[in-house]
N, C-alpha and C positions, 0 to 999 in steps of 0.2 A: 062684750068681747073679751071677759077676761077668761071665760072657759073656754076659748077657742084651741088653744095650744093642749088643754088637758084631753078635748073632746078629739083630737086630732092624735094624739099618743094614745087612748084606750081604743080607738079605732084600730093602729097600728098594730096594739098586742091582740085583738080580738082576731084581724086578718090574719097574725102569725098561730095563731093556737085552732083556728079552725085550718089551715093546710097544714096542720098534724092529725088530723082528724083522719080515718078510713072514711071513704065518702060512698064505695058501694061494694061490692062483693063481683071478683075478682074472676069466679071459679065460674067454668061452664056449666051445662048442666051436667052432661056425665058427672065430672067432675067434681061435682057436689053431691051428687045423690052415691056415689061411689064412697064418700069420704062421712057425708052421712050414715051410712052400711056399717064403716066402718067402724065409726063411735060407736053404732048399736050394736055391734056384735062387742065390743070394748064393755060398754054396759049390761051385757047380757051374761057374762062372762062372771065380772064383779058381783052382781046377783046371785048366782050361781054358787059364787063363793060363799058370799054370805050368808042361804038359807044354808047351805052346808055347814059353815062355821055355829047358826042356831041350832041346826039337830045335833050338832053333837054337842051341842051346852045342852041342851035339853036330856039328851040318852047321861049324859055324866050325872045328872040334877036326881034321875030316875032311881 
């Protein structure tokens, strides 16, 4: 019985650290497939940039 108080406190911190947790996702679907879109057009974008930013290292190199 002598871990009972220790097994009883890492219980405690373990219940407080998982209701910090996000437990599911939030967003509708619209909602999410909108916001998904979104990011890809964000990353499409970035892309864009950066083949841009290679040719012209490339046309300077030339």
């Amino acid at each position: 019985m002598a871990r009972g108080n220790q097994r009883d406190k890492a219980r405690e911190k373990n219940l407080k650290a998982q209701s910090q947790v996000k437990k599911k996702n939030t967003q509708t679907g619209t909602e999410f497939a909108r916001t998904k879109e979104d990011q890809a057009a964000i990353m499409r974008e970035k892309q864009a940039a950066a083949e841009a930013k290679k040719a012209a290292a490339g046309q300077a190199k030339k």
